[in-house]
Short mmCIF file of the C-alpha atoms (twelve columns), coordinates in Angstrom:
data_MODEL
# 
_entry.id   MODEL 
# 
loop_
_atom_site.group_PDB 
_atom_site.id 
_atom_site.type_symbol 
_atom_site.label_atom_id 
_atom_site.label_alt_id 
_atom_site.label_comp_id 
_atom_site.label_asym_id 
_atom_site.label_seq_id 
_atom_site.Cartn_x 
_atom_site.Cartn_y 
_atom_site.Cartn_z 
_atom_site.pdbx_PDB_model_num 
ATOM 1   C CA . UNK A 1   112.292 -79.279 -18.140 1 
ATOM 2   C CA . UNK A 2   110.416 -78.072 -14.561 1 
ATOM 3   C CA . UNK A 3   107.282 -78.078 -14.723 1 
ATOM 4   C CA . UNK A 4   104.140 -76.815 -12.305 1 
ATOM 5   C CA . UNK A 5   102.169 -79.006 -9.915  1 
ATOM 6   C CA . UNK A 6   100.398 -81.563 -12.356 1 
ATOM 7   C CA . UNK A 7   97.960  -82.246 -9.704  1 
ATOM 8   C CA . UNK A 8   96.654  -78.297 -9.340  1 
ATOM 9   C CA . UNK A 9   97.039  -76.176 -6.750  1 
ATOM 10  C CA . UNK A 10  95.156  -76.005 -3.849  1 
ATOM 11  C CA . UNK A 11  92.254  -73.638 -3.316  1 
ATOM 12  C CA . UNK A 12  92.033  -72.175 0.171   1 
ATOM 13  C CA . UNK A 13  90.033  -69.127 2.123   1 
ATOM 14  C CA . UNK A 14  92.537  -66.112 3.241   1 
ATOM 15  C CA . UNK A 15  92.466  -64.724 6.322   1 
ATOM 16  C CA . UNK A 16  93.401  -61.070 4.942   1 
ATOM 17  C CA . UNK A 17  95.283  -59.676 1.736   1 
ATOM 18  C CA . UNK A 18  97.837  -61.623 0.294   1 
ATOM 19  C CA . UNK A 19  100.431 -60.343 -2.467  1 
ATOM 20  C CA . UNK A 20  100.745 -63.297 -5.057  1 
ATOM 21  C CA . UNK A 21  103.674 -65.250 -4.950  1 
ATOM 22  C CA . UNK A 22  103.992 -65.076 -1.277  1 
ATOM 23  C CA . UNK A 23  104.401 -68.112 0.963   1 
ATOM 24  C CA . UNK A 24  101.512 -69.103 2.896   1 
ATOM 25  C CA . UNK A 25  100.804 -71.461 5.675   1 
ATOM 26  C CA . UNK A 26  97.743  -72.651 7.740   1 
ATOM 27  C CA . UNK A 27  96.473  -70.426 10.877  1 
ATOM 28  C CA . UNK A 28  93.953  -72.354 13.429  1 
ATOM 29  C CA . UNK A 29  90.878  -71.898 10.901  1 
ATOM 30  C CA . UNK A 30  92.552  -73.522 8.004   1 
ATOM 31  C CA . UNK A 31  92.788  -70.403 6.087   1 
ATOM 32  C CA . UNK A 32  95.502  -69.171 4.274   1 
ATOM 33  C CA . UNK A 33  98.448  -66.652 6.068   1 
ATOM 34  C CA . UNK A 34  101.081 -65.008 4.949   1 
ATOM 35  C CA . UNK A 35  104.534 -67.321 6.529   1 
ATOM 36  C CA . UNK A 36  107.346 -65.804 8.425   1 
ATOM 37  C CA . UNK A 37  110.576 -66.721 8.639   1 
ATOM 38  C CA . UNK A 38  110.659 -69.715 10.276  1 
ATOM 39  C CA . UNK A 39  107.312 -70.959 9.179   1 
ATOM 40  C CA . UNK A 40  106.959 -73.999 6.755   1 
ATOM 41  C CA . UNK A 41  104.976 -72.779 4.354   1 
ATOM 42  C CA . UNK A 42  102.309 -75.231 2.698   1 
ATOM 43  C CA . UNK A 43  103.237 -73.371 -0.559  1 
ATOM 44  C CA . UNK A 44  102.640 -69.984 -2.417  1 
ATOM 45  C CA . UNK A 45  100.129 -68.162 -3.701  1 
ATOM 46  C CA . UNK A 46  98.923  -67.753 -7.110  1 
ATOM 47  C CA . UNK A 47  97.793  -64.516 -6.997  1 
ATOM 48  C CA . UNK A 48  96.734  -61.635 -4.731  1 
ATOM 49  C CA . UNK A 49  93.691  -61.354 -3.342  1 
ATOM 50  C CA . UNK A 50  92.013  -58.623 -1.340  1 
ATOM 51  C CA . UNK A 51  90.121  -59.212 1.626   1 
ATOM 52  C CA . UNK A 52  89.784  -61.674 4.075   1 
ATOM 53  C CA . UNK A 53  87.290  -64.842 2.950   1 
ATOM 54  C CA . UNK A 54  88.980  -64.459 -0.969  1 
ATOM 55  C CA . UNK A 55  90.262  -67.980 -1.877  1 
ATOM 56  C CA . UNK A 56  93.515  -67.896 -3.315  1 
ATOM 57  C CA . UNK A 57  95.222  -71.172 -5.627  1 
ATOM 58  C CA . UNK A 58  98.430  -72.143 -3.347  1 
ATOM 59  C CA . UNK A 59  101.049 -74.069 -5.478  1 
ATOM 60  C CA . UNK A 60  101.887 -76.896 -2.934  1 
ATOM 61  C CA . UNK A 61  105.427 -77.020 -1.543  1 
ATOM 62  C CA . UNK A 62  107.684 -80.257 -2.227  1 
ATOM 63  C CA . UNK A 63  105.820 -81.278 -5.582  1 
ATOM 64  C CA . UNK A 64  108.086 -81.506 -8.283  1 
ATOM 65  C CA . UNK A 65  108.290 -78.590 -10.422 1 
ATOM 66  C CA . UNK A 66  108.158 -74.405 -10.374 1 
ATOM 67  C CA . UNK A 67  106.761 -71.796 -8.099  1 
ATOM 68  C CA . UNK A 68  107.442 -67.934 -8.826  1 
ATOM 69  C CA . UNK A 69  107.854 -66.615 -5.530  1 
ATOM 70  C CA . UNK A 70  108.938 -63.148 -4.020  1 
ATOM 71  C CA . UNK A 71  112.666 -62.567 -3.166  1 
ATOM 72  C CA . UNK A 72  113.637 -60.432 0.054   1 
ATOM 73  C CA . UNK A 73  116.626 -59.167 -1.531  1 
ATOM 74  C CA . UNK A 74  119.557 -60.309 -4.500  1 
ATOM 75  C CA . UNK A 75  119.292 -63.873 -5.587  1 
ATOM 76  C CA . UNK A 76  121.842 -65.487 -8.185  1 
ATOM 77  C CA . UNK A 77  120.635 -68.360 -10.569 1 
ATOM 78  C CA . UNK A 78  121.254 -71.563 -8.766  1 
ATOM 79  C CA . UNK A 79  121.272 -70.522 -5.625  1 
ATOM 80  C CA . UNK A 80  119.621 -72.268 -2.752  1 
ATOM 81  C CA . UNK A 81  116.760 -69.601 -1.493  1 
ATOM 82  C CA . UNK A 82  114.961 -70.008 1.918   1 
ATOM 83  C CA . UNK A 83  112.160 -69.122 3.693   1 
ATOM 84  C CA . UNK A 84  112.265 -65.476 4.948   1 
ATOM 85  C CA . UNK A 85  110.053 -62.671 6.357   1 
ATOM 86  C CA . UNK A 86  106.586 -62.129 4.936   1 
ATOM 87  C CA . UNK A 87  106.395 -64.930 2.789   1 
ATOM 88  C CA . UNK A 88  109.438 -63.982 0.997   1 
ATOM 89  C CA . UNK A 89  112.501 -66.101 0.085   1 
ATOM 90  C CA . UNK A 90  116.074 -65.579 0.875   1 
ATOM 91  C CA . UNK A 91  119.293 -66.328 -0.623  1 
ATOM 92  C CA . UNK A 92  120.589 -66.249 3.032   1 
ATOM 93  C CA . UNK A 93  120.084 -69.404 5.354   1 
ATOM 94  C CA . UNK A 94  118.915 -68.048 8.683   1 
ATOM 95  C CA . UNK A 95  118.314 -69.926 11.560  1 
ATOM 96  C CA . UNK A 96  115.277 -72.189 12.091  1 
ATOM 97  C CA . UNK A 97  114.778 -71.363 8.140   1 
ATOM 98  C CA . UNK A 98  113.409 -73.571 5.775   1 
ATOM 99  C CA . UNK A 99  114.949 -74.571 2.134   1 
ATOM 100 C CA . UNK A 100 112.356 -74.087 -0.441  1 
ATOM 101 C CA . UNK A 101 114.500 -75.166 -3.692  1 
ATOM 102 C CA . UNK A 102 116.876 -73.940 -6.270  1 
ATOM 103 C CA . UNK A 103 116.579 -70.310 -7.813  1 
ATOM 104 C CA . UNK A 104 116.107 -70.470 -11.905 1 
ATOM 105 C CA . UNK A 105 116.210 -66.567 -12.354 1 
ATOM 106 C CA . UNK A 106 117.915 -64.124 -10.630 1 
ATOM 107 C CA . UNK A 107 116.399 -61.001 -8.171  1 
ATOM 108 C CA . UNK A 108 118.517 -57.842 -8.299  1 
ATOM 109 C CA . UNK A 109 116.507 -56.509 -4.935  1 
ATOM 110 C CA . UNK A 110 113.901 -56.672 -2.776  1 
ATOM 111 C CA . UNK A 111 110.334 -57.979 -4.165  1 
ATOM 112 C CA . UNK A 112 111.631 -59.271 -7.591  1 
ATOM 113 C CA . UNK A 113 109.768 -62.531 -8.344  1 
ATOM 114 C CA . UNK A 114 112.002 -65.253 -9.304  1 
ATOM 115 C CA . UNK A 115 110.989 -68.828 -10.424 1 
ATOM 116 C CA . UNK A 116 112.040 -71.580 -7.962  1 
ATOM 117 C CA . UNK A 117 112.883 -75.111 -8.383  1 
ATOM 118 C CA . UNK A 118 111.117 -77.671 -6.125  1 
ATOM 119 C CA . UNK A 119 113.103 -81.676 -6.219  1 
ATOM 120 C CA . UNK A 120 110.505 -84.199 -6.170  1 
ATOM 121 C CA . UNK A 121 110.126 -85.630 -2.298  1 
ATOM 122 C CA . UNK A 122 111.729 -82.276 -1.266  1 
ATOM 123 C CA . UNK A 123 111.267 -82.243 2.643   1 
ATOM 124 C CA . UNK A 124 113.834 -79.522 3.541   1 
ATOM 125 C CA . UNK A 125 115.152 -79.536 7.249   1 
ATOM 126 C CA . UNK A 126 115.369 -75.982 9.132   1 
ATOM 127 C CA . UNK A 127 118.975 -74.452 9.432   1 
# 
């Protein structure tokens, strides 16, 4: 059975707002932004927070175990999901995106969180 991070997550300073379950990556102050696209994310958030200064817990990327994290559109149950537009996750493997694991629950649309499964010593590659 998956499990989370048995480490912890890792508590960080936002830059602004961040929805929860949205991927996240570094800017040049080592606080917390939402990632695009073609960003490698350092992992997702584990909750929203408000305002810029807020820390936020970020569930590391390629640690064995689950994330929920925030489809951009339909998602089937096993499928391969990738990194996507506003720290969202895509069934659809665009170029220069990054694989961020194996979908356990399905997203009928846009903003459905799903539950993903990261491999232990995942180190996806971009398309």
């Amino acid at each position: 059975m998956a499990h989370k991070n048995p480490l912890g997550p890792l508590t960080v300073a936002v830059a602004a707002a961040i929805m929860a379950f949205r991927r996240v990556k570094f800017d040049g102050s080592m606080n917390a932004v939402v990632a695009g696209a073609t960003d490698k994310a350092i992992g997702t958030t584990e909750h929203q927070t408000f305002a810029a200064g807020e820390m936020v817990a970020v569930n590391l990327r390629g640690l064995p175990g689950k994330r929920e994290m925030v489809a951009a559109g339909v998602v089937a149950v096993g499928a391969k999901v990738y990194s996507a537009a506003d720290g969202k996750v895509s069934a659809t493997q665009a170029t220069g995106a990054y694989e961020e694991g194996t979908a356990m629950s399905a997203a009928a649309a846009d903003l459905d969180i799903i539950t993903v499964l990261t491999e232990p010593g995942d180190n996806p590659k971009p398309a």
